[in-house]
C-alpha positions in Angstrom: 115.6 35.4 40.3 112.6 33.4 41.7 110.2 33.5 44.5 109.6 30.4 46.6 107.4 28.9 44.2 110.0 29.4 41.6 107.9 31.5 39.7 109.7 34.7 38.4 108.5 37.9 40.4 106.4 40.2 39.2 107.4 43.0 36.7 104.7 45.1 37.4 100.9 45.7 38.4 98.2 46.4 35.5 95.6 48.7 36.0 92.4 47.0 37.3 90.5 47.7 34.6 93.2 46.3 32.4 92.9 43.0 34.2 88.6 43.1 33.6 89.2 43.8 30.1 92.1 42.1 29.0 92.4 39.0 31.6 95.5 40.1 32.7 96.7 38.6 36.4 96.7 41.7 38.8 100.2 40.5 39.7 102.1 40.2 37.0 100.1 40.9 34.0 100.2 37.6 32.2 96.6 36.9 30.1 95.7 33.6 32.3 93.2 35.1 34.7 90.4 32.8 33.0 90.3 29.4 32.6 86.7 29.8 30.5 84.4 32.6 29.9 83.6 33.6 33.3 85.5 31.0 35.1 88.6 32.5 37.1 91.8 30.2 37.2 93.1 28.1 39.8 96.4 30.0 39.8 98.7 32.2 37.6 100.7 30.2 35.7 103.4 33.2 35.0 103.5 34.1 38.7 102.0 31.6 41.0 99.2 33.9 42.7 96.4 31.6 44.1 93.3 33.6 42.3 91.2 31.3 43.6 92.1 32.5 47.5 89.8 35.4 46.3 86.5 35.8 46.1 84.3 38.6 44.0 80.6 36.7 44.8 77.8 38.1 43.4 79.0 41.5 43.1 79.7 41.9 39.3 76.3 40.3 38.6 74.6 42.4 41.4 76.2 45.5 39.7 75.5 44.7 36.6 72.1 43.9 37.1 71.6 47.3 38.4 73.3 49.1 35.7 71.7 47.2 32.7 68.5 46.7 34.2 68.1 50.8 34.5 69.8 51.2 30.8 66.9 48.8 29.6 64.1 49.9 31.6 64.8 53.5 30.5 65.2 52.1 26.9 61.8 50.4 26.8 60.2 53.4 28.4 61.1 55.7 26.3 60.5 53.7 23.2 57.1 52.4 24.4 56.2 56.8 25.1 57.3 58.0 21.8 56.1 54.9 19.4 54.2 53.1 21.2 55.4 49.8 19.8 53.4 46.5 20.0 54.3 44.1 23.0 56.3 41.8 20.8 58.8 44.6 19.5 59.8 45.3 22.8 60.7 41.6 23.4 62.4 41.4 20.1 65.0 44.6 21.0 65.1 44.0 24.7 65.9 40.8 25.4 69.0 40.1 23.3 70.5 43.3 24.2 69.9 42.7 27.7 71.3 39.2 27.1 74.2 40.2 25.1 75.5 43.1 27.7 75.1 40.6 31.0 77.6 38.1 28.6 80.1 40.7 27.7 80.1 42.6 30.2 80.3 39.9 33.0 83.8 39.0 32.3 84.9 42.6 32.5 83.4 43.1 35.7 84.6 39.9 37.7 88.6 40.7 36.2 87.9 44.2 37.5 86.6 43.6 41.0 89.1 40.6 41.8 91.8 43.1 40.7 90.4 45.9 42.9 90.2 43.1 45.8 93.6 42.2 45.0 95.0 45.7 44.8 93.3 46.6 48.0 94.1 43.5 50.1 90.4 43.2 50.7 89.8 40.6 53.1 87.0 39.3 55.3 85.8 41.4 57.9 86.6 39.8 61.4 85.7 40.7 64.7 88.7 41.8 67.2 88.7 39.7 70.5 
């Protein structure tokens, strides 16, 4: 049995965070929701959902920005009050952590928030007239 793109229906929904981590489709569950390492696919080649219909903007980096940013700040502050450290120490632990858990933790959090949009039929707001 097909749908009208001749695609074979879905089977079943994975959990949002499932898509995030895995790069599942939020349709079907097939691992083609990236075409690169943060780039989302055109369209799911198992069931045919048009990913790129939606859109997660900024949000993932906006959260993650938050969230790391506080992880790291409270890192360096603590280390810099109980070892006082020289300037370049702080640079040397800081910066590739901070690096590294924007670049894996990125991809997690895009899969996660398309799935939520998906799952929630999140739209554009629009103005009744």
């Amino acid at each position: 049995m097909t749908d009208e793109t001749g695609a074979v229906p879905p089977t079943g929904e994975p959990r949002p965070l499932d898509c995030g981590l895995k790069g599942l489709c939020p349709r079907c569950g097939a691992p083609d929701l990236f075409a690169g390492w943060i780039r989302f696919a055109d369209r799911c080649r198992a069931c045919g959902l048009d990913i790129s219909a939606f859109n997660v903007g900024d949000g993932p980096a906006a959260f993650l920005t938050l969230i790391l940013g506080t992880i790291v700040t409270i890192g360096a502050i603590a280390l810099e009050l109980s070892v006082t450290p020289p300037w370049w120490v702080h640079v040397l632990i800081w910066t590739p952590l901070t690096l590294g858990g924007v670049l894996l933790s990125l991809r997690v959090a895009k899969g996660w928030l398309l799935a939520l949009e998906y799952k929630n039929s999140a739209a554009e707001g629009r103005l009744r007239k």
